[in-house]
C-alpha positions in Angstrom: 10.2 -10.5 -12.2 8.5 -9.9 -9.1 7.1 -6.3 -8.5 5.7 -4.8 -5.0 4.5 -1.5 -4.3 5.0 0.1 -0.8 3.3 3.0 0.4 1.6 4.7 3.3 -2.3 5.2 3.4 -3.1 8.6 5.5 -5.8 8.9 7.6 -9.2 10.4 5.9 -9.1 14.1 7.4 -6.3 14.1 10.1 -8.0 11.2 11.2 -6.8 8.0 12.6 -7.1 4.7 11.2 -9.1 1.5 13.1 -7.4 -1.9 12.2 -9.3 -4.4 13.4 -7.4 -6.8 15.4 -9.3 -9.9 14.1 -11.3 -11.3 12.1 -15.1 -8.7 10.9 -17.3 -11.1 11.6 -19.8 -8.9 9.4 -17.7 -7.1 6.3 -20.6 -5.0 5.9 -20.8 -3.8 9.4 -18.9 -0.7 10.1 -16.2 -1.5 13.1 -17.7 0.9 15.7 -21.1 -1.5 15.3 -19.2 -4.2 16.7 -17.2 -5.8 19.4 -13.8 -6.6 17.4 -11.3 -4.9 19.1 -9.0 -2.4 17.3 -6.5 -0.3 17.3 -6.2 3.3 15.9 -3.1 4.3 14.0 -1.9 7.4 12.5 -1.1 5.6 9.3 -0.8 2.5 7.8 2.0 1.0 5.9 1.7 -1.3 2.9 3.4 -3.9 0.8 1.7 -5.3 -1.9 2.7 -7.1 -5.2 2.4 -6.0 -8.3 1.3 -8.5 -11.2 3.6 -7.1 -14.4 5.9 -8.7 -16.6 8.4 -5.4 -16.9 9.0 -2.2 -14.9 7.1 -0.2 -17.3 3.6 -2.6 -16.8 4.5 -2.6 -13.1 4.5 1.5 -13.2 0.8 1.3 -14.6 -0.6 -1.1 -12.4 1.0 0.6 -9.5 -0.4 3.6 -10.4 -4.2 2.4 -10.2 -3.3 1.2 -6.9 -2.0 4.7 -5.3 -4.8 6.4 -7.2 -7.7 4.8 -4.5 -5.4 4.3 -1.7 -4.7 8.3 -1.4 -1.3 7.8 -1.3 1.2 10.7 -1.8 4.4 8.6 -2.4 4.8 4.9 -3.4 8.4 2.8 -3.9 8.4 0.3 -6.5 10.8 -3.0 -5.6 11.6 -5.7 -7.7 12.1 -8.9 -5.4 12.4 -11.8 -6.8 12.4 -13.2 -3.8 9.1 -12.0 -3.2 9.2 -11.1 0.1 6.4 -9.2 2.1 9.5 -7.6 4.3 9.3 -4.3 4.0 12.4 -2.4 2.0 13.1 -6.2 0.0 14.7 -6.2 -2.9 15.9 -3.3 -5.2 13.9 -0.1 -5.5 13.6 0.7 -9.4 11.4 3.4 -8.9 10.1 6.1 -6.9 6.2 7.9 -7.5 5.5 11.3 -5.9 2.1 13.0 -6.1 2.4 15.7 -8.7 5.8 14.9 -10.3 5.1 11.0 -11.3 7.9 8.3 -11.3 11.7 9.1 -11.1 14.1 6.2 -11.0 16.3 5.6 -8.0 
């Protein structure tokens, strides 16, 4: 089975967001100390797998991830096609802030 989580990391305080547009030369650096040209977003969307060997494990792991990315709402998808295309494969469950997973 191949798991991935997508969600949507809000800005920190109403905020935008700077993605860099290349390569930090410094990763230490912060991005308004350099010259790497960026863009500033409201949000940002994310896809990323999931290492777990059943929906359950998946559930678990995913929820360490949404914990530190502040996310209010996260999809799980098993693709076993494991595409990075968001909306791939079948959702198999749905986490909302304050009422945990329900399955779709």
């Amino acid at each position: 089975m191949a798991f991935f989580l997508e969600y949507v990391v809000p800005p920190v305080d109403g905020g935008e967001i700077a993605v860099p547009l290349q390569d930090h030369p410094e990763p230490t650096l912060p991005l308004s100390e350099t010259e790497v040209p960026v863009v500033d977003a409201a949000a940002l969307p994310v896809r990323s797998a999931v290492l777990a060997s059943s929906v359950g494990e998946a559930k678990t792991a995913a929820e360490e991830v949404i914990a530190s990315s502040k996310a209010v709402e996260a999809t799980l998808f098993d693709d076993p096609a494991g595409s990075l295309d968001a909306g791939s494969g079948r959702i198999v469950a749905v986490f909302r802030e304050n009422d945990g997973w329900s399955v779709s």
